[in-house]
C-alpha positions as CSV (number, residue, x, y, z in Angstrom):
1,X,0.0,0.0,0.0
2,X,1.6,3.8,-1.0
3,X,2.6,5.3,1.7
4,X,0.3,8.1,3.6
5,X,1.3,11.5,2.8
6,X,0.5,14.5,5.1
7,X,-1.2,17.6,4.1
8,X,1.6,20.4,3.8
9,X,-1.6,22.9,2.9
10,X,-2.5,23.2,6.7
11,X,1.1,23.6,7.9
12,X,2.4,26.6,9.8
13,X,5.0,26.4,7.4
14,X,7.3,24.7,5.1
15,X,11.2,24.7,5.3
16,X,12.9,23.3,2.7
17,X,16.7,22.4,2.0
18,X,18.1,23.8,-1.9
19,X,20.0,21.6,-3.2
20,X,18.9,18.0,-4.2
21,X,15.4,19.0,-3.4
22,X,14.3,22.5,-4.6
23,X,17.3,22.5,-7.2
24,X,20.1,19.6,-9.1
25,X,22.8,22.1,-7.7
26,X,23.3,18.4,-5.7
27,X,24.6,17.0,-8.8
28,X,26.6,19.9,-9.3
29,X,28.3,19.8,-5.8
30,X,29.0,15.9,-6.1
31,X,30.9,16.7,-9.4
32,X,33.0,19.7,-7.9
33,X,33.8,17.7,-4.5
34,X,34.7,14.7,-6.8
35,X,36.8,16.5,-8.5
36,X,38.4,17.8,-5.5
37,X,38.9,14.7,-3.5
38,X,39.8,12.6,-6.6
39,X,43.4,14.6,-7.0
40,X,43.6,15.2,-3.0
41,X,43.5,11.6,-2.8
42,X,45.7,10.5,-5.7
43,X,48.3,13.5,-4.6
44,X,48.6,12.5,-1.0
45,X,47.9,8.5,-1.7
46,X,44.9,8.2,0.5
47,X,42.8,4.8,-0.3
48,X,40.8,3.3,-0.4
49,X,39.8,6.1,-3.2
50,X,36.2,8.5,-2.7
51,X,33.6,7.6,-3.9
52,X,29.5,8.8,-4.2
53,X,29.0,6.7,-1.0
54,X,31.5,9.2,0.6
55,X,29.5,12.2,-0.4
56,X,26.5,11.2,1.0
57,X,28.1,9.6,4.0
58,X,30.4,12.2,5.0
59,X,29.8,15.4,2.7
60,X,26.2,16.0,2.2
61,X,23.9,18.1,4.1
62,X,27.0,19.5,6.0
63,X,28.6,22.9,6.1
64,X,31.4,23.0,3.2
65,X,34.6,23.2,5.7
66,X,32.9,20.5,8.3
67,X,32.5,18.0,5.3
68,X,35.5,18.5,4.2
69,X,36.9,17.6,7.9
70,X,34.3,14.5,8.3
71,X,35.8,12.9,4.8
72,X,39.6,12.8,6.0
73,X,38.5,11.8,9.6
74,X,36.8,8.8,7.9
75,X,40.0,8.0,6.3
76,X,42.3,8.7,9.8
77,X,44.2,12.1,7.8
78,X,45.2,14.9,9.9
79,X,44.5,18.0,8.2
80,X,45.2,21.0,9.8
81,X,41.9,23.4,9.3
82,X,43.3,26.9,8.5
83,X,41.5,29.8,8.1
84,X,38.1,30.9,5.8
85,X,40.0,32.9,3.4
86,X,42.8,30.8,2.5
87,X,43.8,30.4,-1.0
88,X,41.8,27.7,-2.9
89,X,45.6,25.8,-3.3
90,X,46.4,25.5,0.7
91,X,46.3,22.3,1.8
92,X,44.3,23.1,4.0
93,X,40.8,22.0,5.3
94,X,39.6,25.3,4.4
95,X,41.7,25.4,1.2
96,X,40.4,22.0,0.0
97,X,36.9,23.7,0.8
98,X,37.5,27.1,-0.9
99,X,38.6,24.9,-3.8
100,X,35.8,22.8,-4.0
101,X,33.6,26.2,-4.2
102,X,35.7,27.7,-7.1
103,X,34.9,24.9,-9.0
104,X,31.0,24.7,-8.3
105,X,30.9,28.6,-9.1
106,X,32.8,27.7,-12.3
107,X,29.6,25.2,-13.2
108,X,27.3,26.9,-11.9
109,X,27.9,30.6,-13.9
110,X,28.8,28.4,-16.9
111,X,25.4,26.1,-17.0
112,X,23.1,27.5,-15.0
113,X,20.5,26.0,-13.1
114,X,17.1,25.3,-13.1
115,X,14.3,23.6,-9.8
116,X,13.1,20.1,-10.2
117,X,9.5,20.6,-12.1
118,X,8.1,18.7,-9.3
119,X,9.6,20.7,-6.6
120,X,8.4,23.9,-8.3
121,X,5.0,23.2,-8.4
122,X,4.5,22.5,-5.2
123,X,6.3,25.8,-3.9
124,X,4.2,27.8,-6.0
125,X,1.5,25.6,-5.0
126,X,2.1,26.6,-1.2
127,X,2.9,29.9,-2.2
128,X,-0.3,30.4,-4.0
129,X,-1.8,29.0,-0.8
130,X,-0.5,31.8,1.5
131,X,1.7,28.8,3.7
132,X,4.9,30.7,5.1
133,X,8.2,29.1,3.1
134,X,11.9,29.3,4.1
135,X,15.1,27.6,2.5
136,X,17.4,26.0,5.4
137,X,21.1,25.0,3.8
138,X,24.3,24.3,4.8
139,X,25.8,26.2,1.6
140,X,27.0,29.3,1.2
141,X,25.9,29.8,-2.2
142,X,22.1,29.6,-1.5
143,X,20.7,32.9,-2.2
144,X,22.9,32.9,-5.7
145,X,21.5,29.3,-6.5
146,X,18.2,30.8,-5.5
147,X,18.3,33.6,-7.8
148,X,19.9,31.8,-10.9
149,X,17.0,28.9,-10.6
150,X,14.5,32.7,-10.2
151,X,12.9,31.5,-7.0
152,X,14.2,33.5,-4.3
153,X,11.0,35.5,-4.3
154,X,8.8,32.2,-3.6
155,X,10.6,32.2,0.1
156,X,10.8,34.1,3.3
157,X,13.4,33.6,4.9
158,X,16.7,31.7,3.9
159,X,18.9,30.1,6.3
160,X,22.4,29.7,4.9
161,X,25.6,28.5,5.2
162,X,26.3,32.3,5.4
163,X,23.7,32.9,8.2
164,X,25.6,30.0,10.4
165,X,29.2,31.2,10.0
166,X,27.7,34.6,11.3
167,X,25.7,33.2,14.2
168,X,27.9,30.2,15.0
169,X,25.2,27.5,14.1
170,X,26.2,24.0,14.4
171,X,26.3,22.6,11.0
172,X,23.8,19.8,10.1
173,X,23.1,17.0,11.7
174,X,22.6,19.5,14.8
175,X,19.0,20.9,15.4
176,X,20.9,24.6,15.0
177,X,19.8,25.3,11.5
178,X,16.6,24.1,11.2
179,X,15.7,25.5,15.0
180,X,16.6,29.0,13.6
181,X,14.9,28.7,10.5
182,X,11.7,27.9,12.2
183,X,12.7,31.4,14.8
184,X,13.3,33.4,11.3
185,X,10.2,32.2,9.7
186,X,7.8,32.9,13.1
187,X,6.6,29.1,13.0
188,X,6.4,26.4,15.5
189,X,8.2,23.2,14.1
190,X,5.7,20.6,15.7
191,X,2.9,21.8,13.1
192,X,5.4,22.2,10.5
193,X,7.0,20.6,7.8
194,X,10.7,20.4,6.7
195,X,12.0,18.6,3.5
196,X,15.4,17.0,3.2
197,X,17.4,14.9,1.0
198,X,20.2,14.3,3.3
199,X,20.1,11.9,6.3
200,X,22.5,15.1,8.0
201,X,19.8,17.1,7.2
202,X,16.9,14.8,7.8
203,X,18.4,14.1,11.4
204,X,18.9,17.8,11.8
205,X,14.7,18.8,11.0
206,X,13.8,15.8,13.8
207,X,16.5,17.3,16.2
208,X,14.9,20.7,16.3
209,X,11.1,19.0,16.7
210,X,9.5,19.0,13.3
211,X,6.9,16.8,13.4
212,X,7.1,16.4,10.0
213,X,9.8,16.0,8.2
214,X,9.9,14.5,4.3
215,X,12.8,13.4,2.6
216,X,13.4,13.1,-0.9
217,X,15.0,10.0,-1.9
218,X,18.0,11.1,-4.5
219,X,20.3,8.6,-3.5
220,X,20.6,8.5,-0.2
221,X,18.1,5.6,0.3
222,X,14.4,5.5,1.9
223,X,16.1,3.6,4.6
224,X,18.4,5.8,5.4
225,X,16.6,9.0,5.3
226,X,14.3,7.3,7.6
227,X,16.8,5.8,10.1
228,X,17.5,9.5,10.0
229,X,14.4,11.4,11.1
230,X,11.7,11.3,7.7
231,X,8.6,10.9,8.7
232,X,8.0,10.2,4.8
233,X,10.1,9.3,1.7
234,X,9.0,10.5,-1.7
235,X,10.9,10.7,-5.1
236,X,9.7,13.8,-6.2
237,X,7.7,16.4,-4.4
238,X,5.1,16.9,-7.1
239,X,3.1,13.8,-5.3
240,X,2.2,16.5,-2.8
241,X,0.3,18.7,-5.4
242,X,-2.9,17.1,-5.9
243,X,-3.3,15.9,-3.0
244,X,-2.6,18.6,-1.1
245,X,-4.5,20.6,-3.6
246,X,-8.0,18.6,-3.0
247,X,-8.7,20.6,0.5
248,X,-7.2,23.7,-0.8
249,X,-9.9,26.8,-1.6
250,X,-10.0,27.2,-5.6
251,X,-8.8,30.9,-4.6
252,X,-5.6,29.6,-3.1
């Protein structure tokens, strides 16, 4: 039997995370931090090599500089962290980071982005609807992936990787981010909804007491994302349109 799904139209509000759910930026990022990784590794001989498992085992969902950290722990590399604004060469934990954003700007500027046609329709959906919507993610580049995929306006509120490094916010799997998102956006997180599609981020929604949380399988696994925190696992977040839509006033 499909699985239940909840009614996001009588929510106080939805809080979603950008990439690999509003946007394929997720794609993006795994290309750039493969990249990265693939000549750290071969450079400084570290095996076994990375691979996508170590993205979304170590990297996704997680502040650039604390992924970075997570992947060499798992491979028992001391790396000493350095500072924000090192140069994108320093071998560095920040440097490996600052590296691994020149290269997703690079794709970014030069391709472009656009949302998943599912996940659009149910923002404007929700939009349309009046529910309150906010963006909680751990990258830094949210508000220019926002406006490049033009829908920044659809949200209130946008919890970034930016927004943590200023007010010291643990990075995902911590409740920080998504606790402040729901502060920012004015809404009580037991009646409403957050939508993940990393376990980090997943764990970090049912840390901070939404009572809802949905994650959107892209390859981390139903399992996982619900060992995590989901309440529900979907594929694409266009299954919440007509459904959601059947209570909702034809004025909405």
């Amino acid at each position: 039997m499909p699985e239940a799904l909840p009614d996001l139209f009588h929510a106080d509000g939805v809080l979603f995370d950008l990439d690999g759910v509003l946007t394929p930026t997720a794609e993006v990022h795994m290309r750039a931090w493969k990249t990265v990784f693939d000549d750290v590794f071969a450079r400084w001989g570290i095996t076994p090599p990375y691979t996508d498992a170590d993205y979304y085992d170590y990297v996704d969902g997680k502040k650039r500089y604390d992924g970075v950290a997570s992947l060499m722990h798992s491979r028992n590399v001391e790396v000493p962290w350095g500072a924000v604004d090192d140069d994108p060469s320093a071998e560095t934990i920040c440097g490996i980071g600052n590296r691994k954003n020149a290269a997703f700007a690079e794709s970014l500027r030069g391709q472009g982005i656009a949302p998943y046609p599912g996940s659009l329709a149910l923002v404007e959906s929700l939009h349309a609807a009046g529910i309150p919507l906010g963006v909680v993610s751990s990258s830094k580049n949210a508000e220019e992936v926002l406006g490049a995929a033009g829908i920044r306006s659809f949200f209130r509120i946008v919890v970034d990787g930016v927004v943590a490094e200023r007010d010291g916010l643990a990075s995902k799997p911590a409740a920080d981010m998504f606790a402040a998102g729901a502060v920012a956006l004015g809404v009580d997180p037991a009646r409403s909804v957050a939508v993940e599609d990393a376990t980090s981020g997943a764990a970090s929604a049912a840390a901070a007491g939404f009572a809802t949380v949905i994650g959107v399988d892209r390859g981390a696994g139903a399992d996982a994302l619900r060992d995590a925190g989901a309440t529900v696992v979907v594929d694409d977040l266009a299954l919440f349109v007509p459904v959601s839509r059947t209570d909702t006033p034809e004025t909405a």
